[in-house]
Z-matrix of the N, CA and C atoms (Angstrom, degrees):
N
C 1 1.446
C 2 1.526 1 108.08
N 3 1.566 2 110.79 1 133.65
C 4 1.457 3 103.55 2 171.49
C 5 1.245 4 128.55 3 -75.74
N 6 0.925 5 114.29 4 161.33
C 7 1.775 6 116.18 5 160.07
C 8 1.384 7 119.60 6 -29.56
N 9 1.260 8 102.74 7 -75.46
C 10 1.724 9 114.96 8 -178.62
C 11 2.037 10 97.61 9 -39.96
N 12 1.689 11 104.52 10 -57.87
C 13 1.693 12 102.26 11 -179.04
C 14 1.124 13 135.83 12 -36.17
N 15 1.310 14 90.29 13 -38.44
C 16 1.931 15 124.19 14 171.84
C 17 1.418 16 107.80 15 -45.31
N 18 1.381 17 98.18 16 -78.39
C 19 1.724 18 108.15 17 -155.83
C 20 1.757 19 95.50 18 -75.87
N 21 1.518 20 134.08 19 -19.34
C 22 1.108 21 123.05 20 171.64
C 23 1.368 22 123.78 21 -75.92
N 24 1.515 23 113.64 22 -39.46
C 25 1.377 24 112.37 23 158.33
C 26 1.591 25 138.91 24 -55.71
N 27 1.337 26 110.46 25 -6.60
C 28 1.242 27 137.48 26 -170.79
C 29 1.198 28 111.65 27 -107.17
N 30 1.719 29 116.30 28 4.55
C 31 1.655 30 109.30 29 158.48
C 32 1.717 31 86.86 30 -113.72
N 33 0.823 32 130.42 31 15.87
C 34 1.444 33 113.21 32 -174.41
C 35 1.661 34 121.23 33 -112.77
N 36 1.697 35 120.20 34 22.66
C 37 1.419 36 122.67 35 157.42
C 38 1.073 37 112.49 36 -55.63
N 39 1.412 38 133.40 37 -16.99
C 40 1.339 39 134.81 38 -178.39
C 41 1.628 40 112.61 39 -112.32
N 42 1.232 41 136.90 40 -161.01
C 43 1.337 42 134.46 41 -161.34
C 44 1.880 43 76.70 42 -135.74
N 45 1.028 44 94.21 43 119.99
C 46 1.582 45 124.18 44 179.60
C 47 1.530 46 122.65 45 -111.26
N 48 1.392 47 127.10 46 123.30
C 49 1.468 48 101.16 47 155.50
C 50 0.821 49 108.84 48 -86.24
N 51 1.996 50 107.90 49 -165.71
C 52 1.378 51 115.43 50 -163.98
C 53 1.379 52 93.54 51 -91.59
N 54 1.402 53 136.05 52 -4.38
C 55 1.643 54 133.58 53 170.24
C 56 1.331 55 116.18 54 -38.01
N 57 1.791 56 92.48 55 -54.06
C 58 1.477 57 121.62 56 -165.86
C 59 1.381 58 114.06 57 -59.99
N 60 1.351 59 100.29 58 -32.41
C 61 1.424 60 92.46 59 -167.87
C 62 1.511 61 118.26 60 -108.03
N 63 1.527 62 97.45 61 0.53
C 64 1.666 63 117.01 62 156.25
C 65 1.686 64 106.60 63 -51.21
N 66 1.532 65 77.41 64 -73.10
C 67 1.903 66 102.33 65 -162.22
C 68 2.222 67 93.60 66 -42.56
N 69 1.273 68 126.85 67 -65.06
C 70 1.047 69 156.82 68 -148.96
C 71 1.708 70 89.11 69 -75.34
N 72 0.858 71 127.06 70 -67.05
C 73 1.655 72 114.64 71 -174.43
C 74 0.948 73 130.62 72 -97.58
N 75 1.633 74 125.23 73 15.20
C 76 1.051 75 146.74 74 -168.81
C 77 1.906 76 107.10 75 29.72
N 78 0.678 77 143.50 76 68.15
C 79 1.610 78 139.87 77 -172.59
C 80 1.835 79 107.17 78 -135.81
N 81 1.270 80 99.75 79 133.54
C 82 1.005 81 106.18 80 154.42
C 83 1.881 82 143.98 81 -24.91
N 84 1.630 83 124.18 82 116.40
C 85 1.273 84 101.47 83 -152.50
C 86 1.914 85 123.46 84 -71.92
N 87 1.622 86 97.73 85 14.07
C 88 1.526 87 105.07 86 -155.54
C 89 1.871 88 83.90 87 -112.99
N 90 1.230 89 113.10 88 1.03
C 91 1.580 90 112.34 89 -177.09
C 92 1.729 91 92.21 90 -114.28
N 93 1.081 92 140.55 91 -40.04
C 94 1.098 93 142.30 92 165.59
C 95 1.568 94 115.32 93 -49.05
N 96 1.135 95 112.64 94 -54.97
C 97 1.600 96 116.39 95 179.89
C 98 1.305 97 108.03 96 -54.13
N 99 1.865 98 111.90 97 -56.28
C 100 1.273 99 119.21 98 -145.09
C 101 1.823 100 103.68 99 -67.30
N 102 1.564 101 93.28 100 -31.96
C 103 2.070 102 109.50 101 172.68
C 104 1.453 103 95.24 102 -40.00
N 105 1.429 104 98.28 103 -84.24
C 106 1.377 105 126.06 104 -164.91
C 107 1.979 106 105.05 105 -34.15
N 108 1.395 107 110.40 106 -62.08
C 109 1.404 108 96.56 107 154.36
C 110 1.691 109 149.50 108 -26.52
N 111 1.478 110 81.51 109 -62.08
C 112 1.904 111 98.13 110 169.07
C 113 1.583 112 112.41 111 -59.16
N 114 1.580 113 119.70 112 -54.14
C 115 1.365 114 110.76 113 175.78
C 116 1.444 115 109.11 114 -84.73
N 117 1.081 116 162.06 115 18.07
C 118 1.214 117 153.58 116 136.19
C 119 1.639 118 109.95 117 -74.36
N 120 1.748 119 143.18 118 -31.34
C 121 0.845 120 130.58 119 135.01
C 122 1.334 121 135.88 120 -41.65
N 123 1.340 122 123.71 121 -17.05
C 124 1.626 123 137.19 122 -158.93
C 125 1.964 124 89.12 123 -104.94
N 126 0.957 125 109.39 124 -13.96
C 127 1.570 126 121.07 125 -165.92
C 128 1.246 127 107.94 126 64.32
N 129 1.179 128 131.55 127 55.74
C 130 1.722 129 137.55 128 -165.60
C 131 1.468 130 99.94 129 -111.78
N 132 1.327 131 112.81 130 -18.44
C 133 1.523 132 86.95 131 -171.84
C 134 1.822 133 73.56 132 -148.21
N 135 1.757 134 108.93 133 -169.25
C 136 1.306 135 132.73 134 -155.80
C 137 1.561 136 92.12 135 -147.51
N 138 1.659 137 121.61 136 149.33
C 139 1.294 138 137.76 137 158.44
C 140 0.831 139 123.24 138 -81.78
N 141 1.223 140 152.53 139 125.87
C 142 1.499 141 144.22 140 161.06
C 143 2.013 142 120.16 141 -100.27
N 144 1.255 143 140.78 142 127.91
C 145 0.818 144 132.18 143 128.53
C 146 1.480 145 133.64 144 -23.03
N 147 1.165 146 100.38 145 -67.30
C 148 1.741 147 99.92 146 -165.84
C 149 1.927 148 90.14 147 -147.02
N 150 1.213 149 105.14 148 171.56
C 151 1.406 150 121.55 149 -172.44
C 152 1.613 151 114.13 150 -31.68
N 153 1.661 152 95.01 151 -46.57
C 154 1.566 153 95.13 152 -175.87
C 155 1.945 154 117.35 153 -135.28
N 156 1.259 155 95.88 154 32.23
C 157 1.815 156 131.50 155 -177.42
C 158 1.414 157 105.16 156 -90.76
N 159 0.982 158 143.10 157 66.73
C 160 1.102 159 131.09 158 -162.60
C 161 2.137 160 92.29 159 -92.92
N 162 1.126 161 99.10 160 146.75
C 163 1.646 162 117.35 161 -169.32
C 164 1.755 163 97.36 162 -84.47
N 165 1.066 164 111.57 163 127.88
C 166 2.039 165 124.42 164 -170.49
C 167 1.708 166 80.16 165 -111.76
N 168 1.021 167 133.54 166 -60.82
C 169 1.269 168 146.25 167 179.19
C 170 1.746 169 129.33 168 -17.11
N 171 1.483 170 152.77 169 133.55
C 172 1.200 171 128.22 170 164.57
C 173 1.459 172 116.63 171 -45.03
N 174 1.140 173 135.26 172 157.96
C 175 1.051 174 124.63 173 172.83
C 176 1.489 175 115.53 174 -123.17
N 177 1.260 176 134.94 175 161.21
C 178 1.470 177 124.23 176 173.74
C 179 1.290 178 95.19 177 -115.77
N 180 1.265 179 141.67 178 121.75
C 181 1.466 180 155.28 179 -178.76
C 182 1.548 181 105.01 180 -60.31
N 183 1.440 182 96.85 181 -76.95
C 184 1.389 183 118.62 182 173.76
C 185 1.032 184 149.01 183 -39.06
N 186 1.598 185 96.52 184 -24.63
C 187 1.986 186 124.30 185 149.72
C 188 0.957 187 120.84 186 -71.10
N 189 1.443 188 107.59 187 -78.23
C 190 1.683 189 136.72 188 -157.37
C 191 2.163 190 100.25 189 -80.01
N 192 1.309 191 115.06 190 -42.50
C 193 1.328 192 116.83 191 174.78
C 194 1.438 193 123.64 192 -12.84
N 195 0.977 194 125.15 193 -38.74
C 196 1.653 195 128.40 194 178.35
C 197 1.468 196 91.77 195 -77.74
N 198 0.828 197 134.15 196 -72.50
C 199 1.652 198 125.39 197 -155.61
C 200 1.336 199 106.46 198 -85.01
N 201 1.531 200 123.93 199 38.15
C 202 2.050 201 115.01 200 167.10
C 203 1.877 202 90.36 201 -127.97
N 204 1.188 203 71.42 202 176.51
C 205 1.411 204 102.58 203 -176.59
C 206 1.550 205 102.39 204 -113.66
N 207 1.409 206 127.52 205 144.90
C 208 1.172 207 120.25 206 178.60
C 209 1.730 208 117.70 207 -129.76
N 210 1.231 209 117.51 208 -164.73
C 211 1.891 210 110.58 209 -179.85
C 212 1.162 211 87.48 210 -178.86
N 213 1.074 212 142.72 211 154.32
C 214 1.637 213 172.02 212 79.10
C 215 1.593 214 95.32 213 18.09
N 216 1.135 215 105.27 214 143.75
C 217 1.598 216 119.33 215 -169.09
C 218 1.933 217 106.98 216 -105.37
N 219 1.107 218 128.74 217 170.96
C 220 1.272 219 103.26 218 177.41
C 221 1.864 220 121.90 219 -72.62
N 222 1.672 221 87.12 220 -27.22
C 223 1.989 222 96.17 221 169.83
C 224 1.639 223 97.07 222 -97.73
N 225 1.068 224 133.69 223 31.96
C 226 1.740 225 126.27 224 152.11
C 227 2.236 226 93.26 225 -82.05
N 228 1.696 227 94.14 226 -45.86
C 229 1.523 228 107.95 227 -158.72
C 230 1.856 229 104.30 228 -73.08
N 231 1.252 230 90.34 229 -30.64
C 232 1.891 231 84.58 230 178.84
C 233 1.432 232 99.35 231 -82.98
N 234 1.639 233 123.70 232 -20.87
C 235 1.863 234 102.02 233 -172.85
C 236 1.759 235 92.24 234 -78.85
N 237 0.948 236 110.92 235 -35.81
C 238 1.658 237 125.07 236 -162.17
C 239 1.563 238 113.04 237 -39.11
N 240 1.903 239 106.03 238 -60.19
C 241 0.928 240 121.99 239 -161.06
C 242 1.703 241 100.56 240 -101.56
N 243 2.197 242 125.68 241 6.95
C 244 1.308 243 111.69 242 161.61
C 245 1.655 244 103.90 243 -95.28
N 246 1.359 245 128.63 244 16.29
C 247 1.080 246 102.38 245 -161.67
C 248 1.717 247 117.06 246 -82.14
């Protein structure tokens, strides 16, 4: 897991938008996505639509990313907390 994976997965025990994690990590929105990509491929985290919408669907990060909500997966939380 990278660095960047690290500290992004580490706002995500909670159901986050992507506002949050603008406002909160100050990063760039093309370094934010591209995270959010890598651990959503890794199955580390989950999409959400809306508070309690969770996305069954492929998702494209890199599109749709600004407007989901996200969470840490239960193996986002076991790589998270062996690293």
């Amino acid at each position: 897991m990278s660095e960047d994976e690290f500290d992004l997965l580490d706002e995500l025990y909670f159901v986050q938008p992507y506002t949050y994690l603008q406002d909160t990590l100050e990063w760039e929105s093309a370094r934010i996505l591209t995270t959010l990509a890598s651990l959503y491929a890794k199955g580390f985290i989950k999409c959400l639509q809306g508070p309690d919408e969770e996305r069954f669907d492929q998702v494209d990060i890199l599109k749709e990313g600004e407007s989901l909500l996200f969470l840490a997966t239960k193996e986002g939380l076991l790589a998270h907390n062996t690293q």
